[in-house]
C-alpha positions, 0 to 999 in steps of 0.5 A: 484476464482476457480483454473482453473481461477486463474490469472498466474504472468508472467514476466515483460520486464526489468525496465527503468533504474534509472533516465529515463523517464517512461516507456510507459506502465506508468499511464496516469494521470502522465501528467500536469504542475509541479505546478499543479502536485506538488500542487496535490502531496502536498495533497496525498503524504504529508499529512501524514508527513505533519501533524507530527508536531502535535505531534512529538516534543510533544512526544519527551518532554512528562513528560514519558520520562524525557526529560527536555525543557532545552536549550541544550535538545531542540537543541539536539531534533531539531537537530535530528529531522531536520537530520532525515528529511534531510537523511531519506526523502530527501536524502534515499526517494526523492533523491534515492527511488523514482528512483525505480519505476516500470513503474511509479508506487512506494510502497513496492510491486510494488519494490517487483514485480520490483525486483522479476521480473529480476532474476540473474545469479545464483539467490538461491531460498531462498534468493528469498524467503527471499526477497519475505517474507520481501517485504509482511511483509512490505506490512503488516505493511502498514496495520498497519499504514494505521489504526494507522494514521486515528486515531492519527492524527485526535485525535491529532488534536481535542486535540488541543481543550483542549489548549483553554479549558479543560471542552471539554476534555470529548467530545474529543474521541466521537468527534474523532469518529464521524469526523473517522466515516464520513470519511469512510462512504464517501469512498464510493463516491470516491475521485473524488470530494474531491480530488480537494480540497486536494492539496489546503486544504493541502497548507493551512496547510503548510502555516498555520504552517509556519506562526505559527513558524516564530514569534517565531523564531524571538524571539528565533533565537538560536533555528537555531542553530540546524541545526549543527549535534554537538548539536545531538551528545552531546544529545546522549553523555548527555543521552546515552541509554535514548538519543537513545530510544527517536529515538522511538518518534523522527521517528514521525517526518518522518513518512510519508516517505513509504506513499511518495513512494507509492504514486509516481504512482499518480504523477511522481518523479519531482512534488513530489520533487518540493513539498518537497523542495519548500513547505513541508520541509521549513515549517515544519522546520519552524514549528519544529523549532518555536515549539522549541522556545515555548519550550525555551520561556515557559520550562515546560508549553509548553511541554504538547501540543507545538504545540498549544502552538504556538497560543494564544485565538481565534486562537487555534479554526481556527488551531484545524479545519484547523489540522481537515481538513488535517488530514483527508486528511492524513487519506485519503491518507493512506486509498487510499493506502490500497485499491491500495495495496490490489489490487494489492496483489489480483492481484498478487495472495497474497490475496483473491478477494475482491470487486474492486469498481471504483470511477472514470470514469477517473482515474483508481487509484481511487478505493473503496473496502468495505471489507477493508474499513470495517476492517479499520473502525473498528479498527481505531475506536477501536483504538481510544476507548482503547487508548483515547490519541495521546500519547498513540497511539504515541507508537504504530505508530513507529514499522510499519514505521521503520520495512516498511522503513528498509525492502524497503532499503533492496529490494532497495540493491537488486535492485541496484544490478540489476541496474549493481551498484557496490557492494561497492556502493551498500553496501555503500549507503544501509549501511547509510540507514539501520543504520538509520532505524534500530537506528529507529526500535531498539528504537521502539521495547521496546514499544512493550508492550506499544501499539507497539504489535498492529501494529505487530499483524496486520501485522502478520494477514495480513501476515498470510492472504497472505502466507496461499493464496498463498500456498493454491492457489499453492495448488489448482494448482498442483491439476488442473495440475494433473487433466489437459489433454495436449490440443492436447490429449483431441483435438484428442478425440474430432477429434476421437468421434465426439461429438453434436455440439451446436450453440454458443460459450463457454468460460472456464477459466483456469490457465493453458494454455497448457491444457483441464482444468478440468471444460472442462472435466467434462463438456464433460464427464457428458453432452456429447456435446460441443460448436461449438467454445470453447475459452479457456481463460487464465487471467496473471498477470505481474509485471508491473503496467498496460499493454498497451491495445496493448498488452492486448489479445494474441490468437491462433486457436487449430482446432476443433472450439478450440481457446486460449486466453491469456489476460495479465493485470498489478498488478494495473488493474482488470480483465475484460473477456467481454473487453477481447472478445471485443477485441478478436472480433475487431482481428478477432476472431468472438465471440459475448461477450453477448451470449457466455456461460461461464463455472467455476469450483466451489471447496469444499474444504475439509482439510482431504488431505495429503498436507504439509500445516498446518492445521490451514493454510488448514482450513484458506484457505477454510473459505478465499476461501468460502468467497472471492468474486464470480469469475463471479463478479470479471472477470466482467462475466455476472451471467445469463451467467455462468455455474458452475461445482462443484467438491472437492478436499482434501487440 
């Protein structure tokens, strides 16, 4: 995108405050009976955490770890593992985090955007920028989940084949492939229409599992008995250290906790809480619990896989296609997202632009970007080719959930704040929050070296990626505003020369509204003629999710056939400059949006100037610059009508 046309952030005006309704700029779509909502939500919220159990309790008992299926041990694994739902999901996500949403609309970088957009009295730039680091870093690791939860989830559950026979154990990873393979070809499509069957595929499921638990609880009812914390403490007292790097592998159980809060945009806090405690958490406590039956009926031969262990014969196959189904759907979840949260760091100037294709002629959140289903494919493929087994990819998924999770309950601190909360109460609740992400994040970092580097790097790329756009871009703009004549200077030249006048309209995009961008300059130096009338339009991104069409345009006249045009946007909206002159038409500013002319600035970027970046950073940047997708495409400016005015400048 050419500097002069870059979007600008602009304030946003101040949240709803925690517990209000929405706010009118929130999602259309959030509308519909709490049954039909909730049913949604049971698909695109829950999948992820819906599909733990396929391997979480696995993990827990695997042979690595030492941990012996004995009574006390499994009560002590329970135990953890229904307190960890109890605290981190129930009480920190649907209970608290859900309340900040930013018009609707959840995830790390709508609170990023949420707190970064109300200042306080006496606000230090560092600890701003503090804020603003960890919220991208977060943001980064959702990548890394978004590619690890494809390929465990769907090679956990075609592993289930190899309870009813292990002459398909060769055919498990080429199977895996090909189910990941179909899943993101068809992301071209759009959601639109396998979007209806996600709710009811995933109900489904949660029954399936539920009803898979109860036999077993039946014969082993003592394994209820885990509800009480004590039998979690003496685990902790029994193992010591050991007991507490096994929070590495119990975490698996509340791994969908972030994806949750992201997706509450689709579908409002109160059907997402009507999910979790009607359907979602009674049955995966049935599950979890039956899986601990197995695990006391059977000791050591259940523990290779004890959530299969809870079929016998025929049944298996049902299970193993039915875990197919809703780990796809999980899959989905996580990959929709990683689309949403693209554009929104596009949009908010973090990330270079990228095809935003729209699915849907209905809901603008189903959107498509094939550069990122690209990069997703790939890795979740290469992925599954060099770990070969869920177990092996189990060390991997636990870094990018809890470093996400304690980086939310530290923007979620810094909210509160701005709620007016007392700091004592502040301190308290955020206290409980990141002792518990933090135990997470402790115990996952030892398996660094066994799969949990990949997540890291990811995040470190795509973090990379992020900073060096944002300060090339800043860059780029202390440049324009250098090379940038005041509006009523280049105004009172025009008045002063006279120049020819041509029929029509020109637009020139720019980022600075108070200015003659330098494109408009070089085109009145070098051709010597203007428009009788010359927009200049200037594209602003506030850090509100969407922006009422009411308030979309914004447009002064400046004398001489000038005229300013400001179009604001959410950071869930893409661009469009041809709806922008619609709309300046339909107010009263006389431009045909077909026949105008529309002039960009094209930079060569050269990284031999005397900027503070690195160099590394200036050569990042220029190969990100070179390959971002045309401005023309991403304005949704007709090609035939854009002129480009080429120029370098020196990083």
């Amino acid at each position: 995108m050419p500097d002069d046309a870059l979007p600008r952030s602009s304030a946003a005006p101040s949240p709803p405050r925690p517990g209000s309704a929405h706010a009118p700029g929130e999602r259309a779509h959030v509308q519909g009976s709490l049954v039909t909502l909730g049913l949604g939500a049971l698909g695109v919220v829950y999948g992820d955490i819906g599909t733990s159990p396929l391997y979480a309790v696995k993990e827990c008992f695997a042979p690595a770890h030492g941990v012996a299926p004995t009574v006390e041990n499994v009560l002590g694994v329970l135990s953890l593992i229904v307190w960890s739902l109890l605290l981190v999901v129930s009480v920190k996500y649907v209970s608290f985090i859900l309340r900040a949403d930013n018009q609707g609309e959840g995830g790390v970088l709508a609170l990023l955007a949420l707190v970064g957009s109300r200042p306080e009295a006496g606000d230090r730039t560092r600890a701003r920028a503090a804020l603003v680091v960890l919220g991208l870093f977060g943001a980064a690791l959702l990548y890394g989940d978004g590619i690890i939860t494809p390929a465990i989830s769907v090679l956990s559950a075609v592993e289930g084949l190899e309870v009813a026979t292990t002459s398909v154990h060769p055919f498990i990873v080429p199977i895996t492939v090909v189910i990941l393979v179909g899943l993101f070809l068809v992301q071209k499509r759009g959601t639109a229409g396998i979007g209806a069957v996600f709710g009811p595929a995933t109900l489904v499921w949660f029954l399936c599992i539920a009803a898979a638990g109860l036999p077993w609880i039946a014969r082993r009812p003592e394994v209820l008995g885990a509800v009480n914390p004590i039998h979690a403490l003496r685990f902790f007292e029994a193992h010591r250290g050991h007991g507490f790097l096994l929070l590495g592998s119990v975490v698996l159980c509340i791994t969908g906790g972030e994806a949750l809060y992201a997706d509450m945009g689709h579908f409002g806090r109160k059907p997402i809480r009507w999910a979790w405690y009607t359907v979602v958490f009674p049955a995966l406590l049935l599950n979890y619990f039956g899986q601990g039956a197995v695990l006391l009926e059977r000791g050591e031969a259940a523990r290779a896989n004890p959530f299969f262990g809870l079929l016998s014969g025929w049944m298996v196959y049902p299970m193993v296609a039915i875990a197919t189904v809703a780990t796809v759907v999980a899959s989905q979840a996580l990959i929709s997202g990683a689309f949403s949260l693209t554009q929104q760091a596009v949009q908010i100037g973090y990330c270079p632009r990228v095809t935003i294709v729209h699915t849907s002629g209905s809901a603008e959140g189903q959107i498509y970007i094939p550069e990122v289903n690209r990069i997703l494919m790939v890795s979740c493929i290469a992925l599954v080719l060099a770990f070969r087994e869920s177990s092996h990819l189990a060390a991997a998924y636990g870094i990018a959930v809890t470093g996400t999770m304690s980086i939310t309950s530290l923007l979620f601190f810094r909210l509160t704040r701005q709620w007016g909360w007392a700091l004592w109460k502040s301190v308290a609740l955020v206290a409980l929050f990141l002792a518990i992400d933090l135990a997470f994040l402790g115990a996952n970092i030892v398996k660094i070296a066994e799969g949990g580097w990949f997540p890291l790097l990811m995040a470190a790329a795509v973090f990379a990626v992020m900073t060096t756009w944002k300060t090339g871009r800043r860059s780029l703009r202390r440049h324009v505003i250098a090379n940038t004549l005041p509006t009523e200077l280049f105004l009172a030249d025009v008045e002063r020369t006279k120049p020819h006048r041509v029929k029509g309209t020109a637009v020139f995009m720019t980022s600075n509204p108070d200015g003659a961008p330098p494109v408009l300059l070089h085109h009145f130096k070098h051709n010597k003629v203007l428009h009788e009338q010359v927009i200049l339009l200037s594209v602003q991104t506030r850090h509100v999710p969407e922006v009422p069409a009411a308030e979309r345009i914004a447009f002064k006249q400046l004398g001489q056939g000038f005229w300013q045009v400001t179009a604001t946007y959410g950071f869930m909206e893409t661009p469009d400059v041809i709806e922008c002159l619609t709309l300046c038409n339909a107010r009263g500013l006389p431009v045909d949006p077909p026949s105008a002319s529309f002039f960009l600035g094209r930079e060569t970027l050269l990284t031999s100037g005397r900027s503070s970046m690195a160099r590394w950073r200036k050569v990042l940047f220029a190969v990100l610059s070179r390959n971002a997708r045309p401005a023309n495409m991403f304005f949704n400016i007709p090609p035939n009508r854009v002129v480009e005015l080429g120029t370098q400048i020196e990083l």
